[in-house]
C-alpha beads as a LAMMPS data file, in Angstrom:
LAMMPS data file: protein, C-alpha beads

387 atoms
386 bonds

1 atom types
1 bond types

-500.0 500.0 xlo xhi
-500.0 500.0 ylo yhi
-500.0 500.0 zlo zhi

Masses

1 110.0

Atoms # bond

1 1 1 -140.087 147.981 175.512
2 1 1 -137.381 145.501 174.185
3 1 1 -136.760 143.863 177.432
4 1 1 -140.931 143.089 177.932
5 1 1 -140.973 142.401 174.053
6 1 1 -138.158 139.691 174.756
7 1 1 -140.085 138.145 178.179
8 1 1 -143.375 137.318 175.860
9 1 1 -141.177 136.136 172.799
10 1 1 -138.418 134.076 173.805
11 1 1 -141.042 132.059 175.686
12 1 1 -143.143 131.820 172.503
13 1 1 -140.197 130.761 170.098
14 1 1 -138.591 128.107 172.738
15 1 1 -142.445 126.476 172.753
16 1 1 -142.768 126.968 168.994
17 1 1 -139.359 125.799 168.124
18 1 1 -138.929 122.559 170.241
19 1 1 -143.067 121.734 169.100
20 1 1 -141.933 122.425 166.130
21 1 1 -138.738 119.875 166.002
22 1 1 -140.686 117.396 167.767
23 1 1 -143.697 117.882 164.075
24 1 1 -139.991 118.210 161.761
25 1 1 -138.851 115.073 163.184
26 1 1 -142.570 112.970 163.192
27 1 1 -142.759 114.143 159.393
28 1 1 -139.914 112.851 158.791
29 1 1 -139.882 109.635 159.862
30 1 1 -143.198 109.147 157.929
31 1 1 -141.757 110.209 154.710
32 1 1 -138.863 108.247 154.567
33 1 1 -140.804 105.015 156.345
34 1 1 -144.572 105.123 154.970
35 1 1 -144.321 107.735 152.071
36 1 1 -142.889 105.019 149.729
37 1 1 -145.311 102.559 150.589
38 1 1 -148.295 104.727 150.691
39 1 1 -148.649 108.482 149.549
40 1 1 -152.095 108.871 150.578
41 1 1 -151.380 107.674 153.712
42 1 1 -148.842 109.505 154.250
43 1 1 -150.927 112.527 153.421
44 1 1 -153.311 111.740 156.050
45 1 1 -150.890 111.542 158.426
46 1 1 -149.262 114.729 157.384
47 1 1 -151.950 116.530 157.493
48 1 1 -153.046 115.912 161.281
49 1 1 -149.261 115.923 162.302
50 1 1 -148.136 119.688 160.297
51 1 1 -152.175 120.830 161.835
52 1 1 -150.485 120.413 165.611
53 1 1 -147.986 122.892 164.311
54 1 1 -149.901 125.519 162.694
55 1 1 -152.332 125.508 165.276
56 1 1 -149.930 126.981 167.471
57 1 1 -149.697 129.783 165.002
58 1 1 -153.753 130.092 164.759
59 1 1 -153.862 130.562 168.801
60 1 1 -151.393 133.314 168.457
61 1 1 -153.511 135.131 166.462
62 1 1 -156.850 133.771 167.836
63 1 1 -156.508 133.817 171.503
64 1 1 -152.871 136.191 171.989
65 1 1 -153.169 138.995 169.961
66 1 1 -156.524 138.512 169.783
67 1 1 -156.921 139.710 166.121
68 1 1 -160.539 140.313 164.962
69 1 1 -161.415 138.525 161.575
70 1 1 -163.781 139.428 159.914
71 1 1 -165.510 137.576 156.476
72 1 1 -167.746 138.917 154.078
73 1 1 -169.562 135.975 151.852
74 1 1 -172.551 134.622 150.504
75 1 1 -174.029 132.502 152.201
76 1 1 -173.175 129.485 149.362
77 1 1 -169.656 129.931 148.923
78 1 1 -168.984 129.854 153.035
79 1 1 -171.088 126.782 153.451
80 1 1 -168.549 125.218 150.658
81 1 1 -165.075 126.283 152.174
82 1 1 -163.327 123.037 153.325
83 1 1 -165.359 120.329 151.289
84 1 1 -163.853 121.442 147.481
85 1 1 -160.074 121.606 146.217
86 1 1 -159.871 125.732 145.282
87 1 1 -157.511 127.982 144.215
88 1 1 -157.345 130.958 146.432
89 1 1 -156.466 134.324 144.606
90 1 1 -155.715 137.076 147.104
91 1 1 -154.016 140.525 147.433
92 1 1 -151.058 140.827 149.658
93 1 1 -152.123 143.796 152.098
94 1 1 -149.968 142.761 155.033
95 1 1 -147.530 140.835 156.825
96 1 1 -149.634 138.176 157.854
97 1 1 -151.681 137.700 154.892
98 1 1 -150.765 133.806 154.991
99 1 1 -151.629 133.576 158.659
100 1 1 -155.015 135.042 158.076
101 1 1 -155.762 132.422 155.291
102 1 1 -154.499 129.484 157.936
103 1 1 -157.311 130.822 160.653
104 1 1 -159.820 130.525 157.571
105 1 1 -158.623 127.235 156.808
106 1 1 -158.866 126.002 160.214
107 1 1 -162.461 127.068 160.641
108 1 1 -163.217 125.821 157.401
109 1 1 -161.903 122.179 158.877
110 1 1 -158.742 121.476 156.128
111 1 1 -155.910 123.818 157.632
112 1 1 -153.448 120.595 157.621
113 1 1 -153.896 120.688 153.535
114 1 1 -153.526 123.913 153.313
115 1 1 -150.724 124.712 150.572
116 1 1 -149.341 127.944 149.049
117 1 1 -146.698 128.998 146.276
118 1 1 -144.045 130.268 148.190
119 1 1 -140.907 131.653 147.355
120 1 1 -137.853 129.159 147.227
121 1 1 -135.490 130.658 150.263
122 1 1 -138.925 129.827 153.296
123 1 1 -138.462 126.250 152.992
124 1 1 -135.036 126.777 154.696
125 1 1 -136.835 128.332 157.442
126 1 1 -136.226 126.648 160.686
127 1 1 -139.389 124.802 161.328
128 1 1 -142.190 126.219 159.767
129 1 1 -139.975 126.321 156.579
130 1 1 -139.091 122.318 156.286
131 1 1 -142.897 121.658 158.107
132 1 1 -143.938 123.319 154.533
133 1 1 -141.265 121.264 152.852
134 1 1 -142.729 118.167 153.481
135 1 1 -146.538 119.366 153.453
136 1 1 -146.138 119.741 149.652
137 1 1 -145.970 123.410 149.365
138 1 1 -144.325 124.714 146.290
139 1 1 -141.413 126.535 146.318
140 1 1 -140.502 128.599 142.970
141 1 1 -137.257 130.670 142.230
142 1 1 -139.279 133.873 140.470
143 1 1 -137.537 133.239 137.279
144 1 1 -140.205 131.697 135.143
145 1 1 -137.464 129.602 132.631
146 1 1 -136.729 127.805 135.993
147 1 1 -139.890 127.817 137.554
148 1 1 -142.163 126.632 134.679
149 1 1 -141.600 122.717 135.237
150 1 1 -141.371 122.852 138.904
151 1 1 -145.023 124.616 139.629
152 1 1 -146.448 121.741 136.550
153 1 1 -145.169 119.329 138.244
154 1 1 -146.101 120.220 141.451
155 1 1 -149.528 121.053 140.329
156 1 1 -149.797 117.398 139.102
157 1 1 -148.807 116.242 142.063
158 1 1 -151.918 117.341 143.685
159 1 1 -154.399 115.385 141.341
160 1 1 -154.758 112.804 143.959
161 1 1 -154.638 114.629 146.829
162 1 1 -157.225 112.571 148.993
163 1 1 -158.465 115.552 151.479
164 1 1 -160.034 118.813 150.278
165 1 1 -156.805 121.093 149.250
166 1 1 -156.411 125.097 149.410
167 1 1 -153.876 126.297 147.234
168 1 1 -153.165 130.335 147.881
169 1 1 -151.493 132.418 145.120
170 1 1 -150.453 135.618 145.891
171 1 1 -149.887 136.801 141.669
172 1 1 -149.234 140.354 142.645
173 1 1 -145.520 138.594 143.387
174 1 1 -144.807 140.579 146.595
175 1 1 -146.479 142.067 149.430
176 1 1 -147.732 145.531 148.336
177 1 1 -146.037 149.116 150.085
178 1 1 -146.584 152.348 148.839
179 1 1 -143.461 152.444 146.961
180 1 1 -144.309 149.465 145.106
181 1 1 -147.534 151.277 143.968
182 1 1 -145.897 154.018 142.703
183 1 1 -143.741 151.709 141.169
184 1 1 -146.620 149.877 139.346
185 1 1 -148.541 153.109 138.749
186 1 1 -145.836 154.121 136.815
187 1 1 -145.630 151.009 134.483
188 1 1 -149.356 151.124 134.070
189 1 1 -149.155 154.690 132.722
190 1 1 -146.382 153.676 130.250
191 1 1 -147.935 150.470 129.386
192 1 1 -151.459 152.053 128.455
193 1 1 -153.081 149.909 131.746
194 1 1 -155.915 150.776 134.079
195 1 1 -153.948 152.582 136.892
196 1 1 -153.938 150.730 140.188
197 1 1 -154.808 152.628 143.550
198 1 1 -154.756 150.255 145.948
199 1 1 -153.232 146.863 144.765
200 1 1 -149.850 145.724 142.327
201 1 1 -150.506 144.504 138.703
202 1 1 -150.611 140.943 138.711
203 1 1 -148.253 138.964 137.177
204 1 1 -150.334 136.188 135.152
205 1 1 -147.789 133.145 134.593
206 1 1 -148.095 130.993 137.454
207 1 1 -151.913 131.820 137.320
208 1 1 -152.454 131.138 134.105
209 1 1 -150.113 127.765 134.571
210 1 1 -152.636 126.811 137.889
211 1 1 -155.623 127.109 135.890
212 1 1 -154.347 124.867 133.044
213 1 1 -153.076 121.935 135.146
214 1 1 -155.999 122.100 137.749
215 1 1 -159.141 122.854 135.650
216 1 1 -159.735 119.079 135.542
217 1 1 -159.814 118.096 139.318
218 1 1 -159.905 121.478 141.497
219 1 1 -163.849 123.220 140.865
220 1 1 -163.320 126.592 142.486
221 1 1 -161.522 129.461 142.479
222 1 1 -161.835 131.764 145.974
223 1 1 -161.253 135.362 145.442
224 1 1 -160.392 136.982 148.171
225 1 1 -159.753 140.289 148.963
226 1 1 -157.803 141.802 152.370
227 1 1 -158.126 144.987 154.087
228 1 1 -157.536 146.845 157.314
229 1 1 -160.309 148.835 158.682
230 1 1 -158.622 152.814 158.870
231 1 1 -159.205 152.773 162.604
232 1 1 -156.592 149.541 162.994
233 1 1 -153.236 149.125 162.935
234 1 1 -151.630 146.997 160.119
235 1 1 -151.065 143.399 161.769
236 1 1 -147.620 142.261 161.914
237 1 1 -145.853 139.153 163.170
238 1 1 -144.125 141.463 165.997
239 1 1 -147.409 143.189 166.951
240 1 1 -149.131 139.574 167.259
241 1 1 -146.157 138.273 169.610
242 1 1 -146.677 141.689 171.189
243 1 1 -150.304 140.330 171.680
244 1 1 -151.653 143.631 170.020
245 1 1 -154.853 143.162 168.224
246 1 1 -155.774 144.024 164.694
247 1 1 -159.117 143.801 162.267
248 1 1 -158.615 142.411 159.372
249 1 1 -162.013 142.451 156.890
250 1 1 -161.824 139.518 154.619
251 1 1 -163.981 139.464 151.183
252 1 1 -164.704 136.148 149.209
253 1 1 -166.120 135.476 146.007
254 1 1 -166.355 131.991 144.729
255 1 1 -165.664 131.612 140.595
256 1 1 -166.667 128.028 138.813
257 1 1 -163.553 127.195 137.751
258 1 1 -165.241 126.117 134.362
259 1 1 -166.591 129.199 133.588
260 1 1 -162.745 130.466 133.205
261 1 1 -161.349 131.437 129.267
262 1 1 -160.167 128.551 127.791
263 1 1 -157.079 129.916 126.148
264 1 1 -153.739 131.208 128.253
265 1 1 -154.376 135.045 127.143
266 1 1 -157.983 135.431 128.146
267 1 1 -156.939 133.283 131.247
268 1 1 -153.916 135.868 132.102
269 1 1 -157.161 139.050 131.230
270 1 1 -159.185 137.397 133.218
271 1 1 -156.684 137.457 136.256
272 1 1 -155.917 141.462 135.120
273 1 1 -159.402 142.281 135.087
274 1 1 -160.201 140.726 138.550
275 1 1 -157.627 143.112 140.120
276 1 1 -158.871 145.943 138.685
277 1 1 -162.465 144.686 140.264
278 1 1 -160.875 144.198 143.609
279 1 1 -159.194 147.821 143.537
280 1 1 -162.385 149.200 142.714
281 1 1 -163.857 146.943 145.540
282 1 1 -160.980 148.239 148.122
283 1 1 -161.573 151.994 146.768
284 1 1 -165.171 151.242 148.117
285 1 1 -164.132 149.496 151.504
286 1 1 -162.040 152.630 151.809
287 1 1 -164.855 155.071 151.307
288 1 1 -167.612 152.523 153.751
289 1 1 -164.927 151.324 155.781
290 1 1 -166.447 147.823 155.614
291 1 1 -167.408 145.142 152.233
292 1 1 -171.485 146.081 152.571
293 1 1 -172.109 144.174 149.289
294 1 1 -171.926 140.713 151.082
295 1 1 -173.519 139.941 154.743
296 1 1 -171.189 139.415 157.575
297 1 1 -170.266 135.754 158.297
298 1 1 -169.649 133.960 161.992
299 1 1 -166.513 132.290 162.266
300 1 1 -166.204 131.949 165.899
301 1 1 -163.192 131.486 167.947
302 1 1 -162.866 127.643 168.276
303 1 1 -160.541 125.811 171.521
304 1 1 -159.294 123.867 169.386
305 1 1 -155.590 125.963 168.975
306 1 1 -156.088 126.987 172.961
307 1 1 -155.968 122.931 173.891
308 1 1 -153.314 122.117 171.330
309 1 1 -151.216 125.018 172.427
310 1 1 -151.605 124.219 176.136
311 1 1 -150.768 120.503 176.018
312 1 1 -147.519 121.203 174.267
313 1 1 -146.951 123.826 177.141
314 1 1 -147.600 121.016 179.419
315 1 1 -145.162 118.535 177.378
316 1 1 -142.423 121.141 177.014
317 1 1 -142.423 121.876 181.181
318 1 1 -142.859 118.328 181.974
319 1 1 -139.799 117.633 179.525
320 1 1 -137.916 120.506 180.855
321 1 1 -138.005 119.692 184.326
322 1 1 -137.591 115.963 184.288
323 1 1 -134.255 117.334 181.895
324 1 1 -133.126 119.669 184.728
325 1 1 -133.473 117.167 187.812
326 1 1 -131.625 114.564 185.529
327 1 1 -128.907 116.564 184.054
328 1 1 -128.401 119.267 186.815
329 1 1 -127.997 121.267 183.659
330 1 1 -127.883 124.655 185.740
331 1 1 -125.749 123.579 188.502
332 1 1 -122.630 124.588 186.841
333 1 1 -121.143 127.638 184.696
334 1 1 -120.667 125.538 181.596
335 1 1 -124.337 124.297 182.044
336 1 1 -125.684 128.067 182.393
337 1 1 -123.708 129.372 179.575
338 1 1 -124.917 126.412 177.347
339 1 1 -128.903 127.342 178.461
340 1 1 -127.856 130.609 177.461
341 1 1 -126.495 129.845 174.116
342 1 1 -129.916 127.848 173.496
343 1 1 -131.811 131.129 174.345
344 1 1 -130.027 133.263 172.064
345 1 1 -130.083 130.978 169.342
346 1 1 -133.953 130.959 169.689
347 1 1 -134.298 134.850 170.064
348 1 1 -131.814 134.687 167.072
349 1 1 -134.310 132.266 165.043
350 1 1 -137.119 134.053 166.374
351 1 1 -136.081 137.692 164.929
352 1 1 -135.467 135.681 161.297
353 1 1 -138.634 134.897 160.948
354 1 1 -140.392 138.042 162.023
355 1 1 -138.063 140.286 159.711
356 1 1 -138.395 137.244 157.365
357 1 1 -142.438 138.101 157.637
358 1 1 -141.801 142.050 157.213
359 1 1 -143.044 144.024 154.030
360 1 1 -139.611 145.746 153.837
361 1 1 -137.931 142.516 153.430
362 1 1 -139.880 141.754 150.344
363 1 1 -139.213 142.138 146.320
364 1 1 -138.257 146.091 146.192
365 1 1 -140.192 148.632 144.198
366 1 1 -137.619 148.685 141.928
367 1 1 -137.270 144.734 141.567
368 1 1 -140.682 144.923 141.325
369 1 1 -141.262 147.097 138.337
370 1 1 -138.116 145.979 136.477
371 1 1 -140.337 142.338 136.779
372 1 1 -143.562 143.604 135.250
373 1 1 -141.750 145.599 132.418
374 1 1 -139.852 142.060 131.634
375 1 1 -142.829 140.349 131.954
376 1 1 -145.013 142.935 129.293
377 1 1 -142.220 142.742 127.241
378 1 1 -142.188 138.731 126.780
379 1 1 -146.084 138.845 126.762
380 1 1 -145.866 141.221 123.481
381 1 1 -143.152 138.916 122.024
382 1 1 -145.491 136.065 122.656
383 1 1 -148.287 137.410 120.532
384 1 1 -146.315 139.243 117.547
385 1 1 -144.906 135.870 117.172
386 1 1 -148.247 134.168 117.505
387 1 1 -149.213 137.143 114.414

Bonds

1 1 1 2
2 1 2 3
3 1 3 4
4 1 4 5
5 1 5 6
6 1 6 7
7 1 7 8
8 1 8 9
9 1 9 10
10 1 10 11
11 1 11 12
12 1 12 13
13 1 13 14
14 1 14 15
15 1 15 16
16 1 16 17
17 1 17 18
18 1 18 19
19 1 19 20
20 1 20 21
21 1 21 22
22 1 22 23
23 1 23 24
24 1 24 25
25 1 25 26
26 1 26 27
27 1 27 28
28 1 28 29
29 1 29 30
30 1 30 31
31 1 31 32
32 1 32 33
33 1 33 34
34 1 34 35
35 1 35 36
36 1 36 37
37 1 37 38
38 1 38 39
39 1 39 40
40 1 40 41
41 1 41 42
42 1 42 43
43 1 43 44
44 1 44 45
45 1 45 46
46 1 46 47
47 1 47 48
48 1 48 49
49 1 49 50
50 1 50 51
51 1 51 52
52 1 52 53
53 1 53 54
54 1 54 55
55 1 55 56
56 1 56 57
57 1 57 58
58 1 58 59
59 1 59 60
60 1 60 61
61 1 61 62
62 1 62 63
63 1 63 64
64 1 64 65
65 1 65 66
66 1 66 67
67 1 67 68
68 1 68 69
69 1 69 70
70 1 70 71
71 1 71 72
72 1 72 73
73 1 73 74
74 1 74 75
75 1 75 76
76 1 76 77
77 1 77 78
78 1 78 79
79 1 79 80
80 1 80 81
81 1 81 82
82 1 82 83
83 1 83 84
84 1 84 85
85 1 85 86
86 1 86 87
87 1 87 88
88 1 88 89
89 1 89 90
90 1 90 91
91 1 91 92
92 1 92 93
93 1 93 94
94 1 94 95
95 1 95 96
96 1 96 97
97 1 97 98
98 1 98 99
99 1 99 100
100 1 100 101
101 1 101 102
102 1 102 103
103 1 103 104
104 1 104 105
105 1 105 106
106 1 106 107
107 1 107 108
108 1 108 109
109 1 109 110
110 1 110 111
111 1 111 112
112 1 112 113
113 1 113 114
114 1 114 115
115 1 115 116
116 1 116 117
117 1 117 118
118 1 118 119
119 1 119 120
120 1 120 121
121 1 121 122
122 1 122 123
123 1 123 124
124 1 124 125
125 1 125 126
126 1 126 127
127 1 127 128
128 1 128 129
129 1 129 130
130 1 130 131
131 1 131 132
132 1 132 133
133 1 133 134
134 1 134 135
135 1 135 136
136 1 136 137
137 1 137 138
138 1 138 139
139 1 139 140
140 1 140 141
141 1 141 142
142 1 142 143
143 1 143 144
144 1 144 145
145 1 145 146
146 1 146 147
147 1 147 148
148 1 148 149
149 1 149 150
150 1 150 151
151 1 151 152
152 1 152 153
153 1 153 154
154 1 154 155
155 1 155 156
156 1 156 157
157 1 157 158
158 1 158 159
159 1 159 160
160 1 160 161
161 1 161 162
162 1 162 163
163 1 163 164
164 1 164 165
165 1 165 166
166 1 166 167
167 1 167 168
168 1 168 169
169 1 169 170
170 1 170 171
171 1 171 172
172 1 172 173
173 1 173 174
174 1 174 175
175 1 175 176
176 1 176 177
177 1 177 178
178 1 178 179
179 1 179 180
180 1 180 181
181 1 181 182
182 1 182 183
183 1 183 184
184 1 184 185
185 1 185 186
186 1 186 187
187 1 187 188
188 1 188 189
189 1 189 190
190 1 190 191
191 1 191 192
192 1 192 193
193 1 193 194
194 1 194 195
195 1 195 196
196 1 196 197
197 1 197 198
198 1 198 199
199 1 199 200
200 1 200 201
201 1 201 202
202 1 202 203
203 1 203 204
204 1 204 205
205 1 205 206
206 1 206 207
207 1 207 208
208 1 208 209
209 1 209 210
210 1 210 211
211 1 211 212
212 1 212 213
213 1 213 214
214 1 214 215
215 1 215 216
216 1 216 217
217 1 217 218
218 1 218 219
219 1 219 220
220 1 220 221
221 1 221 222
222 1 222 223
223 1 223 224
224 1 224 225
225 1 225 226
226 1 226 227
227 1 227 228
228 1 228 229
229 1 229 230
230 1 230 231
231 1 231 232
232 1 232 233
233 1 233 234
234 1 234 235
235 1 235 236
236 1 236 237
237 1 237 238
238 1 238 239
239 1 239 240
240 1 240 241
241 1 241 242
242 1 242 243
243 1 243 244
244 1 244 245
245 1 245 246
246 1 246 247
247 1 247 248
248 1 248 249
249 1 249 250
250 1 250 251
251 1 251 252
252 1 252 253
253 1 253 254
254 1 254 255
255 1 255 256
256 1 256 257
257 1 257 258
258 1 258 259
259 1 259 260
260 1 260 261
261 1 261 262
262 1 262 263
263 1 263 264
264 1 264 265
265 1 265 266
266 1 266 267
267 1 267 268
268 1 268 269
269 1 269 270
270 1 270 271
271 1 271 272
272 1 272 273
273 1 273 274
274 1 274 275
275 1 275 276
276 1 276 277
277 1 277 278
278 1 278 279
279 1 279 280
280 1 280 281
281 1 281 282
282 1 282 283
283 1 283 284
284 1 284 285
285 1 285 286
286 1 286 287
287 1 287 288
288 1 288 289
289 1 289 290
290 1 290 291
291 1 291 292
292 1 292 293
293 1 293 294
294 1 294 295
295 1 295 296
296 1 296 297
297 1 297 298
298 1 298 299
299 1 299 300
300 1 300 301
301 1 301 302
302 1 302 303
303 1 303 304
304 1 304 305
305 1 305 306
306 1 306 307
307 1 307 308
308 1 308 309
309 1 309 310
310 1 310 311
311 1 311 312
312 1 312 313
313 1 313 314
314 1 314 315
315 1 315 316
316 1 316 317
317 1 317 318
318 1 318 319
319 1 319 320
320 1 320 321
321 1 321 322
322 1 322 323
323 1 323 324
324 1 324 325
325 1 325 326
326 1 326 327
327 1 327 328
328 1 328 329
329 1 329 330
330 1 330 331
331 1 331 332
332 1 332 333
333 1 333 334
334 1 334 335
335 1 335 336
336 1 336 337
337 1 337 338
338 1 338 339
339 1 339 340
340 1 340 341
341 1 341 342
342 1 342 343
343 1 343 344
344 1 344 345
345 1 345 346
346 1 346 347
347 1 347 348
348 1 348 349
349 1 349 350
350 1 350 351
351 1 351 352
352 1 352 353
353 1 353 354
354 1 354 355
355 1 355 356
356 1 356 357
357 1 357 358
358 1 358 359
359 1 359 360
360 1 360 361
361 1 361 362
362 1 362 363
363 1 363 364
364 1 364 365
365 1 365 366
366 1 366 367
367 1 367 368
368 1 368 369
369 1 369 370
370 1 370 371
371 1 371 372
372 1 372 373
373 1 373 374
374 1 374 375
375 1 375 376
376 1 376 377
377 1 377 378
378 1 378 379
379 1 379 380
380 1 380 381
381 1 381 382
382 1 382 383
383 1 383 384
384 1 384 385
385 1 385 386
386 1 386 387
């Protein structure tokens, strides 16, 4: 199974690597040459350039794997995905919770301006990780004294963001496993806190930080809730390079985000009480197996990921063999071994970023807890001083 699991990736990662360097190197050059002159410019350009990139990630899902998506939605709030800045709240059900939002991003027609508040360590990711960098993701160090002025100021960056922007939030702080539930169960029962069944307690700073610095200039806020049908397997990035399928039901709800609280506690209740909505709304997906309270939307399968995928295909062998016939690279032992190194340093970069991807590797229970009693405690110290 290793051996055929190698075959499919190692292909995969050399095209999605070298792509990859060829986007690093293009974004580059237009941040250090046109950046200065122009931000908006370079923005546009950014956007098309980083797209070329994550496309490749959309067919792998799309048209490899083959993972079924499927949104629930009014009929209003799907017709507005893509034309409005929004905030997108979501759980964190699996490992490729982020990859899901980038195939809803592309069919909503603004997957190049997609952002997300990541944690600090993915922008050294090879690739993907400095393609972020200079896409204007933000990158926090989960220690709010640190953090505070880098998400403000990051969130003021995007006031003038010149294309319709999605920024995801994932305020449950890690991806969620069993043992972080218990783990959160068990601070809910101390704390006096609805008990969750099905998602972590969210943790309200950053949230409550978004709202303030974007209420002017971004309208909406998406809600959206994950879940995996009980007759699918959880996707992962290794099942997807695997090309094993998935479902993954999606649920939206658009909030105005003037109808929000206007103070920082009801803001951080608000967030509370949505989770404790979106359990009860997973308890019922659970029971139905499906979100019946909103109708079933289409989001096709678009060519546009097959075509992009396929001409770098065509680039790469093109490259490759002109390289070959030029450098005679595998007409000698020193040339072989070097090929080889290449393809273990790929396989190498490759397994990073799927354990990278991997619940497991996340914040652990324990962390996790430890976090959320730190952050009750500073909440109550906020409010008897307040008194």
């Amino acid at each position: 199974m290793a051996t055929v699991a190698a075959t499919v990736i190692v292909p995969l990662g050399i095209l999605f690597f070298i792509s990859g360097l060829v986007v690093n190197l293009i974004q580059a050059v237009c941040f250090v040459l046109i950046r200065p002159l122009s931000k908006k410019t370079y923005r546009k350009i950014n956007r098309v350039v980083a797209e070329l990139l994550w496309l490749e990630l959309v067919w792998l899902v799309d048209w490899w794997a083959g993972v079924k998506i499927k949104v629930f939605a009014d009929h209003e709030s799907f017709s507005l995905m893509g034309k409005e800045h929004a905030l997108v709240l979501s759980n964190h059900r699996s490992d490729i919770d982020w990859l899901v939002g980038w195939v809803l991003a592309q069919r909503s027609g603004c997957l190049g301006s997609t952002l997300a508040v990541m944690k600090k360590s993915s922008k050294f990711l090879p690739v993907i990780g400095w393609s972020m960098w200079f896409s204007e993701y933000l990158f926090l160090e989960r220690s709010w004294a640190k953090d505070e002025n880098t998400l403000k100021a990051g969130l003021q960056r995007l006031r003038d963001f010149p294309q319709p922007f999605w920024l995801a939030l994932f305020v449950e702080g890690t991806r969620f496993t069993q043992a972080k539930l218990v783990a959160a169960q068990e601070y809910a029962t101390s704390q006096g806190l609805p008990v969750p069944r099905n998602v972590l307690i969210p943790r309200t700073k950053g949230f409550v930080s978004a709202v303030c610095h974007m209420r002017s200039f971004v309208p909406a806020i998406y809600d959206v809730t994950l879940a995996i049908p009980k007759s699918s397997p959880s996707p992962t990035m290794l099942r997807l390079f695997k090309g094993q399928s998935s479902v993954v039901h999606v649920h939206i709800k658009r909030h105005l985000m003037k109808e929000l609280p206007e103070t920082d506690e009801a803001v951080a209740q608000w967030c509370k009480d949505l989770f404790v909505e979106k359990d009860k709304l997973l308890d019922k997906h659970i029971a139905d197996d499906t979100f019946s309270d909103q109708p079933l939307q289409d989001i096709g399968l678009p060519i546009k990921s097959l075509l992009v995928v396929s001409s770098w295909a065509c680039l790469m062998a093109f490259g490759a063999l002109r390289f070959l016939r030029v450098s005679s690279l595998l007409s000698s032992w020193k040339g072989i071994a070097l090929s080889a190194f290449g393809l273990a340093i790929v396989t190498v970069l490759m397994q990073i970023m799927i354990r990278f991807s991997q619940s497991e590797r996340s914040t652990t229970a324990k962390a996790a807890a430890g976090k959320l009693k730190k952050d009750g405690e500073n909440s109550t110290a906020r409010r008897e001083k307040q008194q």
